[in-house]
KELUMSE-246592 format. One line per 4 residues: number of its first residue (from 1); their letters; for each residue x, y, z of C-alpha. Coordinates in nm, 2 decimals. Each point is the difference from the previous one (the first is absolute). Example, Ala and Ser with C-alpha at 12.3 -4.5 7.8 and 13.67 -1.06 7.14 Angstrom:
BEGIN
1	AS	1.23/-0.45/0.78 | 0.14/0.34/-0.07 .
This chain:
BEGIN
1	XXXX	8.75/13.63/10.83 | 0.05/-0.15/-0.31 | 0.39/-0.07/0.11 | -0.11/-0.17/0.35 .
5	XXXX	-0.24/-0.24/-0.24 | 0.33/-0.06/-0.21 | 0.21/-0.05/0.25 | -0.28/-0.21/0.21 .
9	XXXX	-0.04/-0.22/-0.31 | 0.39/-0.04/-0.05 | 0.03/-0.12/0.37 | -0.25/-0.24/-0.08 .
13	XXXX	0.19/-0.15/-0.27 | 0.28/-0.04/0.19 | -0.17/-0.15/0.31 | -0.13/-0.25/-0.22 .
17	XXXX	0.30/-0.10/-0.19 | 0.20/-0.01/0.27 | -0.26/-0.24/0.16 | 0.01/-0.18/-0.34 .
21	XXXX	0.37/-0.02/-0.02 | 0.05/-0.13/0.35 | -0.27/-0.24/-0.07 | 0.20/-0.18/-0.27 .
25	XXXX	0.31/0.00/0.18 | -0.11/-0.18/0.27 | -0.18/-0.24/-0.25 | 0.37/-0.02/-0.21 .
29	XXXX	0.19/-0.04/0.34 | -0.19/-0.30/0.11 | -0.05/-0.19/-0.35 | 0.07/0.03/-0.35 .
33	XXXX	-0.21/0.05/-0.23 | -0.15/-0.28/-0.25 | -0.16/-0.05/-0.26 | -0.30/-0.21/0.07 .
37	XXXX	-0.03/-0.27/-0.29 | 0.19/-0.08/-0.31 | -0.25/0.18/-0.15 | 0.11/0.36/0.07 .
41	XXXX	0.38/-0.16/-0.05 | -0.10/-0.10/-0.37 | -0.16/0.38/-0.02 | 0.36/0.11/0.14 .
45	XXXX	0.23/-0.21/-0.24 | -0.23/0.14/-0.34 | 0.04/0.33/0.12 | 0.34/0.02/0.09 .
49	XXXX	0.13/-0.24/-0.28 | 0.11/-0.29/0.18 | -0.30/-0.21/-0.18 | 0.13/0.11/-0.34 .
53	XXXX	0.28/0.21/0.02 | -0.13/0.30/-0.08 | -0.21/0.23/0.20 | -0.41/-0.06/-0.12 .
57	XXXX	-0.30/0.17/0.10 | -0.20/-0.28/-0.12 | -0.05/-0.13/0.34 | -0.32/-0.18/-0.09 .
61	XXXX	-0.17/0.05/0.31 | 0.02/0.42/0.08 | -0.10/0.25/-0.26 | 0.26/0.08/-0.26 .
65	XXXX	0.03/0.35/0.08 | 0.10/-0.07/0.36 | 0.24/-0.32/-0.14 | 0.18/0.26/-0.35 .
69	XXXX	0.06/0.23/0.37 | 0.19/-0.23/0.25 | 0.22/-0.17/-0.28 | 0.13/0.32/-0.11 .
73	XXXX	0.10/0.07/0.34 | 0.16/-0.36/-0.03 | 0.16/0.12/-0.30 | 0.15/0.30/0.17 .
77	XXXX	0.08/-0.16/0.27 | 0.02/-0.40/0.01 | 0.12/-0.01/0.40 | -0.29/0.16/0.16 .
81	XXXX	-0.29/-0.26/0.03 | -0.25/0.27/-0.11 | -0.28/-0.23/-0.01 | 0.03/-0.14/0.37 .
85	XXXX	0.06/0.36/0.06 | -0.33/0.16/-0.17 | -0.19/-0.24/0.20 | 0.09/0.12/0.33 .
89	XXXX	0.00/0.34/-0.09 | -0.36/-0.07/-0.12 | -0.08/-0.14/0.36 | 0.20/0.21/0.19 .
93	XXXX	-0.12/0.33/-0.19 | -0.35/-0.10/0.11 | 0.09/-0.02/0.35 | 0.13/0.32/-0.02 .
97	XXXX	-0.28/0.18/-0.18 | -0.24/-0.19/0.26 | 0.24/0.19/0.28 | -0.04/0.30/-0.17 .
101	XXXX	-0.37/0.02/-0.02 | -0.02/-0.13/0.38 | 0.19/0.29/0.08 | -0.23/0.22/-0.18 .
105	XXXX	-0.29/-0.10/0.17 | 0.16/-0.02/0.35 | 0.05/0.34/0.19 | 0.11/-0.08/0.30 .
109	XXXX	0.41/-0.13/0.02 | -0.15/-0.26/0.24 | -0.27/-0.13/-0.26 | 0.26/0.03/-0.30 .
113	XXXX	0.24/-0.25/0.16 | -0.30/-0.19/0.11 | -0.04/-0.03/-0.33 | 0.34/-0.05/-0.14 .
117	XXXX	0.01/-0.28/0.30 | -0.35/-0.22/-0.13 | 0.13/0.05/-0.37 | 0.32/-0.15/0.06 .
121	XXXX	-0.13/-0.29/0.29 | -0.28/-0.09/-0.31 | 0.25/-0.04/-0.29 | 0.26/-0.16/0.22 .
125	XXXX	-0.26/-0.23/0.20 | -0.20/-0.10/-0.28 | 0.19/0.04/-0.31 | 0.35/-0.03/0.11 .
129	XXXX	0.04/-0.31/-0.23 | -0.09/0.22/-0.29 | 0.23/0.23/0.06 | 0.33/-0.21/0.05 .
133	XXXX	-0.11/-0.24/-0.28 | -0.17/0.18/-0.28 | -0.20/-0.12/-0.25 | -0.12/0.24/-0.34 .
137	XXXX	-0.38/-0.09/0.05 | 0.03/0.08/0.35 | 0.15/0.32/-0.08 | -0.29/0.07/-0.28 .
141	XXXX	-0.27/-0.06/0.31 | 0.23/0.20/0.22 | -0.05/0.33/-0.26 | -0.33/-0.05/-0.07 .
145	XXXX	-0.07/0.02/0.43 | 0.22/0.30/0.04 | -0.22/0.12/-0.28 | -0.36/-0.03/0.18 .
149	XXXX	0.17/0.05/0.32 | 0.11/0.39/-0.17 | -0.30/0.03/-0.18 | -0.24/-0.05/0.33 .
153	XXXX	0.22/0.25/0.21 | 0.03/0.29/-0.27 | -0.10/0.34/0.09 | -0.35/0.07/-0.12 .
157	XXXX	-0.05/0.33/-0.25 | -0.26/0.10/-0.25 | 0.22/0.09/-0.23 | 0.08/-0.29/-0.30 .
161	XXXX	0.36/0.13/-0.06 | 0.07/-0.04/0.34 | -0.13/-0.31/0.10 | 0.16/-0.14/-0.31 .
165	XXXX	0.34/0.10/0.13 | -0.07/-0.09/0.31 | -0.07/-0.37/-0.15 | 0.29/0.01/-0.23 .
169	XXXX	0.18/-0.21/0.22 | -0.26/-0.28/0.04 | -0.03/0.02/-0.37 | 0.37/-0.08/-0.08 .
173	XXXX	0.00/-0.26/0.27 | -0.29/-0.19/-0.22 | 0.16/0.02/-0.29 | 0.36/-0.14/0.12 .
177	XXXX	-0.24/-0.31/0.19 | -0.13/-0.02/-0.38 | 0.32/0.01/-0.13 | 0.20/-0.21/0.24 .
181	XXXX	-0.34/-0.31/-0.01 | -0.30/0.11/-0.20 | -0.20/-0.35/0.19 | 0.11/0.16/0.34 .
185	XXXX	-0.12/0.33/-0.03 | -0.33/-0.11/-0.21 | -0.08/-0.26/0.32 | 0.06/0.32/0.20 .
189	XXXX	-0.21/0.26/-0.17 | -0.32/-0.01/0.10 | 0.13/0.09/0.35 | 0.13/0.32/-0.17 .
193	XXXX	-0.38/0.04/-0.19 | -0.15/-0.04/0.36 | 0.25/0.24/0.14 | -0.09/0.25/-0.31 .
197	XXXX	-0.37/-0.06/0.09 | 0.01/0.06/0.37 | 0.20/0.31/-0.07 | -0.23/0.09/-0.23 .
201	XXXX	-0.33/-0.03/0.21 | 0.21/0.15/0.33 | -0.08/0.32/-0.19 | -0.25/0.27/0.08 .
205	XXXX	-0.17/-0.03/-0.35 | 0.03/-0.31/-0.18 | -0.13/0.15/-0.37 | 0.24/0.34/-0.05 .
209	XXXX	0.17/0.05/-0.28 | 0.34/0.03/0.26 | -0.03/-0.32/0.11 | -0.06/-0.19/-0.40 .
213	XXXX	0.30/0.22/-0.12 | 0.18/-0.10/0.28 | -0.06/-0.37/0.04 | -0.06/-0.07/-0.39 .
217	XXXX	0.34/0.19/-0.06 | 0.20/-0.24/0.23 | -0.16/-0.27/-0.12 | 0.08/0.09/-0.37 .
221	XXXX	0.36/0.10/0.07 | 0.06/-0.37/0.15 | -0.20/-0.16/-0.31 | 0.21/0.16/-0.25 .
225	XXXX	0.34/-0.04/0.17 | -0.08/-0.37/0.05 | -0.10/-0.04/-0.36 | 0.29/0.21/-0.06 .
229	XXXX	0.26/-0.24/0.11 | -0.25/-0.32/-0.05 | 0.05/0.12/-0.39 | 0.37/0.04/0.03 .
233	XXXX	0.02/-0.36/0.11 | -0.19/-0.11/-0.28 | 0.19/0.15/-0.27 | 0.30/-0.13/0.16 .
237	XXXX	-0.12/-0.38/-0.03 | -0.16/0.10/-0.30 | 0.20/-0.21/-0.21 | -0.03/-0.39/-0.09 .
241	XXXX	0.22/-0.17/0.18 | -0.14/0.22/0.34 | -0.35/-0.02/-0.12 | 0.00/-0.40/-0.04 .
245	XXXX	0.20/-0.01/0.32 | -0.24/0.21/0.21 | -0.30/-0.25/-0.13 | 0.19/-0.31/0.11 .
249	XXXX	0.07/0.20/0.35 | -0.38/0.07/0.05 | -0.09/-0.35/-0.09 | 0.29/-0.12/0.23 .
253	XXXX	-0.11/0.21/0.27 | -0.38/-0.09/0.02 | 0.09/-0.38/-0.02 | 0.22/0.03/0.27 .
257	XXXX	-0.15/0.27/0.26 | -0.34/-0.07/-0.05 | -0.10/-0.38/-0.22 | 0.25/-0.21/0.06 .
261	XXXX	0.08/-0.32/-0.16 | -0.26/-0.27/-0.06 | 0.12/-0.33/0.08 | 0.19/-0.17/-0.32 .
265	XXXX	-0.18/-0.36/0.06 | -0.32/0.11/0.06 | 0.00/0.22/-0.29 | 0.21/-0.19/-0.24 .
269	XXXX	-0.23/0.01/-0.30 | 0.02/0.39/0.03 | 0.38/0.04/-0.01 | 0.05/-0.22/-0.23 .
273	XXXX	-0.26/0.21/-0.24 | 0.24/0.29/0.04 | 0.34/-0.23/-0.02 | 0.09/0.06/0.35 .
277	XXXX	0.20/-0.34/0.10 | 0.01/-0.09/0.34 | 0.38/0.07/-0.01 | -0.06/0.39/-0.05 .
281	XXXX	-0.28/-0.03/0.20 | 0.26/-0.09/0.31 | 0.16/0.33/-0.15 | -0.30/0.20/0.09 .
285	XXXX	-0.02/-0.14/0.32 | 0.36/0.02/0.11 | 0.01/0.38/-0.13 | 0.30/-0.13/-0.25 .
289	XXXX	-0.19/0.12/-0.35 | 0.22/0.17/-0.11 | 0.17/-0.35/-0.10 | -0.30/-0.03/-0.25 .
293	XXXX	0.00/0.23/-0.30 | -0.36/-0.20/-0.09 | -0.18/0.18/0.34 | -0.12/0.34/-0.18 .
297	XXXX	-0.24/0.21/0.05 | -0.27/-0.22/-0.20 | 0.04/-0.26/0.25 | -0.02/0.18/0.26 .
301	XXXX	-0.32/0.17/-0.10 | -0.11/-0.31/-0.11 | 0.07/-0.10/0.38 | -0.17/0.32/0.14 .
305	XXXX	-0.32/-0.09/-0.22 | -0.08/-0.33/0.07 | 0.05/0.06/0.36 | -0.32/0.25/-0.06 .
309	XXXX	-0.15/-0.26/-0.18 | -0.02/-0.20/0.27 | -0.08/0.27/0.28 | -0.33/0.10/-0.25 .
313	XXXX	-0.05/-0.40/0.03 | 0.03/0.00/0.37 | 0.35/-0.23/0.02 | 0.30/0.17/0.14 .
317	XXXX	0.02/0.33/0.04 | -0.30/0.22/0.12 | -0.20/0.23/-0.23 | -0.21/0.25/0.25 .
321	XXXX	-0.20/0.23/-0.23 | 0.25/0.00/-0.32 | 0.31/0.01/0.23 | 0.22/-0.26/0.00 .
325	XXXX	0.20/-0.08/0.33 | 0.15/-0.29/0.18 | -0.28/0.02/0.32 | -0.36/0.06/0.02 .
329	XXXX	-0.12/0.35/0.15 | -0.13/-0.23/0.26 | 0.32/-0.19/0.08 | 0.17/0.33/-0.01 .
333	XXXX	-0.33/0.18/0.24 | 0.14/-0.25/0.22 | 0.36/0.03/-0.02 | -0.07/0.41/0.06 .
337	XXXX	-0.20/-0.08/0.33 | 0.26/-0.20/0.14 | 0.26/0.32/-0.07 | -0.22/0.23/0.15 .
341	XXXX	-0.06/-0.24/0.33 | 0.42/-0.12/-0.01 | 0.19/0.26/-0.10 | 0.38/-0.06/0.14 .
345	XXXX	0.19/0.20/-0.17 | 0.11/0.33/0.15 | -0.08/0.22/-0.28 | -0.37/-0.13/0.00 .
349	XXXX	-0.05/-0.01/0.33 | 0.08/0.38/-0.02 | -0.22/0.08/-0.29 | -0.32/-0.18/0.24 .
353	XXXX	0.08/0.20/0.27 | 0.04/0.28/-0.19 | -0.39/-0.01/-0.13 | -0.08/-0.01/0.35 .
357	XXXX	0.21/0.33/0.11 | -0.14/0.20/-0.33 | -0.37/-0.10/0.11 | 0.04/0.12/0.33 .
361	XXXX	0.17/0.30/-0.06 | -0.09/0.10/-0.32 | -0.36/-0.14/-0.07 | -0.16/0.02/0.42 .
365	XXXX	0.14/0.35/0.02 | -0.12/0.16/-0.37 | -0.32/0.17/-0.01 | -0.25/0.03/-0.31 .
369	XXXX	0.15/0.02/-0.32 | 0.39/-0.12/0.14 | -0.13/-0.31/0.13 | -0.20/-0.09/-0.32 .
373	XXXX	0.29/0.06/-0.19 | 0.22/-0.25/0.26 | -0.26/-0.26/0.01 | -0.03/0.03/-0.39 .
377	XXXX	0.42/-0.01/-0.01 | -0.01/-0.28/0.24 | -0.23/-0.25/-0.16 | 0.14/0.10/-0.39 .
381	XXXX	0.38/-0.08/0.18 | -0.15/-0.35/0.13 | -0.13/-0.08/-0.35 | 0.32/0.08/-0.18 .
385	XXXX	0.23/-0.15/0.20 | -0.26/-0.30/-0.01 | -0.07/-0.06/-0.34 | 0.38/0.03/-0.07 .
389	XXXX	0.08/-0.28/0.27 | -0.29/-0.21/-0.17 | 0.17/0.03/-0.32 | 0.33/-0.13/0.12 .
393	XXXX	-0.18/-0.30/0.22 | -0.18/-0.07/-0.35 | 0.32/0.01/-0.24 | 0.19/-0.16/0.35 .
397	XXXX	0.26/0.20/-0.05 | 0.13/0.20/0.30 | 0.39/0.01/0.03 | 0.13/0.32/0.24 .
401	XXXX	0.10/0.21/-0.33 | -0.40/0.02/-0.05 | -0.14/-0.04/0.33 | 0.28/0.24/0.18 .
405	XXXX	-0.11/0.29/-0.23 | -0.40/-0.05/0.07 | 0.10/0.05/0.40 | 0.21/0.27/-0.02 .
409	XXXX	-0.26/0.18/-0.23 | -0.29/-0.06/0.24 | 0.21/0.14/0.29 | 0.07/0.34/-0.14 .
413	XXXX	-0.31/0.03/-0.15 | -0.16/-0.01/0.34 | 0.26/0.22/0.14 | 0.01/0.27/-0.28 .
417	XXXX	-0.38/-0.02/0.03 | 0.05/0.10/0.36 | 0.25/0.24/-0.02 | -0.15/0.19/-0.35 .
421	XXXX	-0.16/0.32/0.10 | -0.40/-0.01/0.15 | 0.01/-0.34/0.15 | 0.23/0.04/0.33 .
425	XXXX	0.17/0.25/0.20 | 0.35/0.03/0.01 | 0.02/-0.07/0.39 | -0.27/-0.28/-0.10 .
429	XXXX	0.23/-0.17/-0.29 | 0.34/0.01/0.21 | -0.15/-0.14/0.33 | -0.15/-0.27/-0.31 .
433	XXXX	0.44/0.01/-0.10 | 0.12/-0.10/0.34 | -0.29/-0.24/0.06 | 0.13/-0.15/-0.29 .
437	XXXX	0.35/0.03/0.10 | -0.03/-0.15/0.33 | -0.22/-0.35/-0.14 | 0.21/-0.03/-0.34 .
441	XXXX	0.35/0.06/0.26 | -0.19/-0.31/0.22 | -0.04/-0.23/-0.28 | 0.33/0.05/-0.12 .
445	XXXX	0.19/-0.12/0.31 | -0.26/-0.28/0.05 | 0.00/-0.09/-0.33 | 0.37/0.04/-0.06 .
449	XXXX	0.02/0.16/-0.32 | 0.34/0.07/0.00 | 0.08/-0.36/0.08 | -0.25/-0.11/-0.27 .
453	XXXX	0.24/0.20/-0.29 | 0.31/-0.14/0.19 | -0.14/-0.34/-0.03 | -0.05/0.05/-0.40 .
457	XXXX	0.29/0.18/-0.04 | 0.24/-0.24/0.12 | -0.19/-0.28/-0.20 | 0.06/0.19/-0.27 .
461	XXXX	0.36/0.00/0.09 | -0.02/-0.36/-0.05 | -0.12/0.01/-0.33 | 0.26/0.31/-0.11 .
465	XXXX	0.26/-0.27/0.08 | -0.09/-0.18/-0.29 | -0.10/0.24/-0.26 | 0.32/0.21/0.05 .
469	XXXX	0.20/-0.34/-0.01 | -0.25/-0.09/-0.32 | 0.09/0.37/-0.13 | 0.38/0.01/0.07 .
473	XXXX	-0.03/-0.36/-0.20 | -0.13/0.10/-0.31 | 0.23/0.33/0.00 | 0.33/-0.23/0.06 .
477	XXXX	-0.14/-0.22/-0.29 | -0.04/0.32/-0.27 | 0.02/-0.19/-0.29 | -0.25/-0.23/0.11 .
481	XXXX	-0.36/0.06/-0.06 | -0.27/-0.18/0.31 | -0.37/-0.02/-0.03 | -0.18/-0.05/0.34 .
485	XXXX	-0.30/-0.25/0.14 | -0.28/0.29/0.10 | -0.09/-0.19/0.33 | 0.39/-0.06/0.06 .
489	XXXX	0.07/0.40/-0.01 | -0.32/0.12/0.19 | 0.14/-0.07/0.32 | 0.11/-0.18/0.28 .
493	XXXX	-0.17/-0.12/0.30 | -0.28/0.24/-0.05 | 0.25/0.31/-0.04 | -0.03/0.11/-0.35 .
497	XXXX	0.34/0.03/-0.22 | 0.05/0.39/-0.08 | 0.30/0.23/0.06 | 0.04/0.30/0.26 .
501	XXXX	-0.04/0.34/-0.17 | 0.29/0.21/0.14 | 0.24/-0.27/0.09 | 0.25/-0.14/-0.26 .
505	XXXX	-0.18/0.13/-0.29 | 0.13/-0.11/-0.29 | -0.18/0.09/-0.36 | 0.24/-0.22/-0.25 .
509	XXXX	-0.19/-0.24/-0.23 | -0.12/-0.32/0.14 | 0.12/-0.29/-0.19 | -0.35/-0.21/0.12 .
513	XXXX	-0.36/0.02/-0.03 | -0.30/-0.19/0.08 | -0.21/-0.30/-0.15 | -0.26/0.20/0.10 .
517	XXXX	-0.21/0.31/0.14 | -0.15/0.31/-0.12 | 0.31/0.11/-0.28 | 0.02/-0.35/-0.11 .
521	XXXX	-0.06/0.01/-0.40 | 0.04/0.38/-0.05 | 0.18/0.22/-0.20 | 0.24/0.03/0.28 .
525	XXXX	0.05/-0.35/0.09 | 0.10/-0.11/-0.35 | 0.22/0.29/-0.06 | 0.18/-0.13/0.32 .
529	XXXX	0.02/-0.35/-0.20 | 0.10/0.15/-0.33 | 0.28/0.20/0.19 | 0.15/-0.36/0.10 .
533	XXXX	-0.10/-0.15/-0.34 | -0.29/-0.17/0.09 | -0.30/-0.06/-0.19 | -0.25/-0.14/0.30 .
537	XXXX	0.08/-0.16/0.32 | -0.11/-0.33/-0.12 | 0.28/0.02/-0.23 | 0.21/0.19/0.24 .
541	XXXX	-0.02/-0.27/0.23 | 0.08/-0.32/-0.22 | 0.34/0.19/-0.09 | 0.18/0.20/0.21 .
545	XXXX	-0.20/0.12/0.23 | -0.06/-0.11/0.37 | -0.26/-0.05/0.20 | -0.03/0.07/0.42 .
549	XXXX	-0.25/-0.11/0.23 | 0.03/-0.04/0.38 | 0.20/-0.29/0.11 | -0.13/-0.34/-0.07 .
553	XXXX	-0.31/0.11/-0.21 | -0.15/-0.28/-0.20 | 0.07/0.06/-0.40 | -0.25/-0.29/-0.20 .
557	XXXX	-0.24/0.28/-0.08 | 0.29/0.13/-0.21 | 0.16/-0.29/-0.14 | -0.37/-0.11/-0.10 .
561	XXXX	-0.09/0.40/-0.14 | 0.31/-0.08/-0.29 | -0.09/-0.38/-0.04 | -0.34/0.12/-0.10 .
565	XXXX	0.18/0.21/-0.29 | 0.20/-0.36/-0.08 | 0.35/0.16/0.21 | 0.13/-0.19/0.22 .
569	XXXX	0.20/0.17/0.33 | 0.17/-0.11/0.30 | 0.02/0.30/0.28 | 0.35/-0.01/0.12 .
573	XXXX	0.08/0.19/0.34 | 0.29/0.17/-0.14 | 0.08/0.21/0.32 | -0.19/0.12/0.35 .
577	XXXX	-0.04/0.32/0.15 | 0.15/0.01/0.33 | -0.08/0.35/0.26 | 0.30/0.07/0.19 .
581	XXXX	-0.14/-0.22/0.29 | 0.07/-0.25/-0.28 | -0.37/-0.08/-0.05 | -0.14/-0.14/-0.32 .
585	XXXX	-0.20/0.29/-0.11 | -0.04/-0.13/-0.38 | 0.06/-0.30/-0.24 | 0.14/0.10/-0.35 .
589	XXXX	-0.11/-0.26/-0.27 | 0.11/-0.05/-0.31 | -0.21/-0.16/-0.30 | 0.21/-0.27/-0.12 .
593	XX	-0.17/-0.12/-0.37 | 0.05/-0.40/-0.04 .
């Protein structure tokens, strides 16, 4: 018996890795696979060394743990892009342990490649974009789903030693979202708390001293391995230059994601209390601060405070019981309505019809104490998902790296709540699999998913025609040392500037940087100016350095940013950077001194 389970289990396994691999294939046949911003390009060059030279952990944005792990594998092996590559092994893996479970639950052959079927039609109709260009908070959102999505469809057991390692999995998985974007998978957790809690109540007996050992043990295991590595990370920024760093970062991130910039003329009287000129001010707004060793982490506060000031005085921003945010709860009540009533997008339109399948099939059918579990599941699901889309309505922030991760979660929380064990049948949940199979395969060839990618893709191809050229440029021109415009190396006709993950990788140094962005002013960055014998980029800049922006960019915010500091500078285009088409990709200036 115990050899047919083994071997049972192992065909499992295989089935779904097998489904996995293929998966990906077909996914690496058609496209290559991208990073999705210069964001996770910048993560890339620190880790592998082509930011400073040298392999670094310090990544700024994942844990330290996770960074000290992929940069020793750089320093093993420089080739391999083991970043890119941990990222689709983190999306891909859940995919596979998804398949896994599905074929756990499934007993039929018919049902488990029913199943296998609506897995992959979901992920490639809805998420295919995620997939082919991948993003590190999507991935975060993308573990902390597979973990619910485990944690709903585990086996149930009185005993605590058993349902612990029957969660391990979902454990890890919350840990490596924690590790990978701590604000991703804290957004995402109180879809795993509700998950915990329906779990919890689907039980016979609620109060046993099983079920606290049980629960409270998984929830204490996750705790300390979070604080575990949350501690690590500290000790490893522990030290001045980090610690002052990671305050300017925090400031720089709340002025920019959530206050924003009050407007220099109407608020002169302020910035000039704090000696913010209105050249640096320009700075702030072009994203080019790095230029301006005077914008620290005391001005930016300052910044961050008076725009609180005024939200308590009822100017600006909003302040809706002590929160600060750029709309009302009203304006963003409103904004939420009109989601609900015009959702386009085919993952939401998914999600809305997905409430509608669980209440007929899981809440209609249930009897007694099953459906006041599902009702009670239902309606906490519906307040999660909408105080969290309040939140992002009221901060107005909602690019696809946070609102991407919210969809998928609410997806297989509804399906794991469906398949986990006392709310359907198994013939129930795969006739639920091929429903779901048949709409989502309808949707995607009416809503051309496929040509959706393509469409991005080859934009994108646009853009890689200038960043390589930009690239090959700066590499050609070693000796050289190029500081970039932000807005001029974001991207290009809406296609953002980043670098494909298994395609010409090359990990050498990178003899340019930004005037700009998250590692602007850290340790990092001015260890990559000390290592060409800089001391700032404004100094940088009115020697030898050079400056690129896209072609035909107006400069006088510049020359008037070093006449306020009583220098005088003519930008020269020195040289252009042509793509093979011969198209003007960049201008390279020089800062002449008169």
């Amino acid at each position: 018996m115990t050899d047919d389970r083994t071997g049972n289990k192992a065909a499992k396994v295989c089935g779904a890795f097998a489904f996995t691999v293929l998966f990906a294939l077909l996914l690496a046949v058609r496209f290559d696979f991208y990073y999705d911003l210069n964001d996770d390009t910048m993560i890339k060059d620190i880790l592998s060394g082509a930011y400073t030279g040298t392999p670094n952990g310090f990544c700024i944005q994942m844990l330290y743990p996770l960074g000290w792990c992929i940069a020793l594998l750089y320093k093993a092996i420089p080739a391999v892009p083991w970043y890119g590559l941990f990222l689709c092994l983190c999306q891909f893996g859940v995919l596979f342990l998804i398949a896994v479970r599905l074929l756990s639950l499934m007993r039929r052959t018919g049902t488990k490649l029913a199943a296998l079927l609506a897995e992959a039609v979901l992920a490639f109709g809805l998420f295919l974009r995620q997939f082919v260009i991948i993003q590190y908070s999507v991935t975060a959102g993308i573990c902390m789903a597979g973990a619910v999505f485990l944690f709903l469809t585990a086996p149930g057991t009185d005993k605590p030693s058993v349902f612990f390692r029957r969660n391990l999995l979902s454990l890890m998985l919350v840990v490596l979202s924690f590790m990978i974007r701590t604000e991703v998978c804290f957004m995402l957790l109180p879809f795993l708390l509700l998950a915990g809690m329906a779990k919890w109540c689907g039980e016979k007996k609620f109060f046993t001293v099983a079920n606290f050992r049980k629960y409270l043990t998984l929830i204490a295991a996750a705790v300390l391995c979070m604080a575990a590595v949350y501690s690590l990370d500290l000790l490893a920024y522990s030290g001045s230059e980090w610690s002052s760093f990671r305050s300017f970062f925090d400031a720089r991130t709340k002025l920019y994601d959530f206050y924003g910039l009050p407007k220099y003329e109407e608020h002169r009287g302020f910035y000039e209390s704090i000696g913010l000129s209105r050249e640096s001010y320009t700075l702030l707004e072009n994203y080019n601060f790095a230029l301006d060793e005077s914008i620290d982490t005391w001005r930016l506060e300052a910044i961050v405070a008076y725009q609180e000031q005024l939200a308590g005085q009822g100017s600006g921003l909003k302040k809706t019981f002590g929160f600060i945010s750029k709309k009302s709860l009203k304006e963003a009540l409103w904004q939420y309505k009109n989601q609900l009533q015009s959702s386009h997008t085919l993952a939401s339109v998914t999600v809305i019809v997905l409430y509608f399948l669980y209440i007929l099939t899981g809440v209609v059918p249930a009897r007694g104490k099953a459906r006041v579990n599902a009702v009670l599941w239902l309606v906490f699901l519906v307040m999660v998902r909408s105080v969290l889309w309040l939140y992002l309505y009221m901060v107005d922030r909602l690019p696809d790296r946070v609102t991407v991760p919210l969809l998928m979660m609410e997806l297989v929380a509804l399906l794991g709540f469906w398949l986990g064990e006392g709310t359907v049948s198994a013939k129930r949940a795969a006739k639920i699999l091929v429903t779901l199979l048949c709409i989502t395969g309808t949707a995607v060839v009416l809503l051309g998913s496929l040509r959706a990618v393509q469409a991005e893709y080859d934009r994108r191809g646009a853009a890689d025609a200038r960043w390589n050229a930009m690239m090959d440029y700066c590499r050609k021109n070693g000796n050289n040392y190029y500081v970039m415009d932000v807005y001029s190396a974001t991207s290009y006709q809406n296609a953002p500037y980043s670098e494909k993950i298994f395609t010409d990788v090359d990990n050498t140094y990178k003899n340019f940087d930004y005037c700009g962005g998250w590692a602007a002013k850290s340790p990092l960055a001015r260890q990559k100016l000390a290592r060409q014998h800089y001391r700032d980029v404004q100094s940088a800049l009115g020697s030898t350095a050079y400056f690129v922006t896209a072609p035909g960019k107006d400069l006088d915010w510049l020359v008037q940013y070093y006449q306020k500091r009583k220098i005088t500078v003519t930008p020269v285009c020195q040289d252009q950077i042509r793509t093979t088409s011969s198209e003007t990709a960049f201008d390279v200036y020089q800062l002449i001194r008169n």
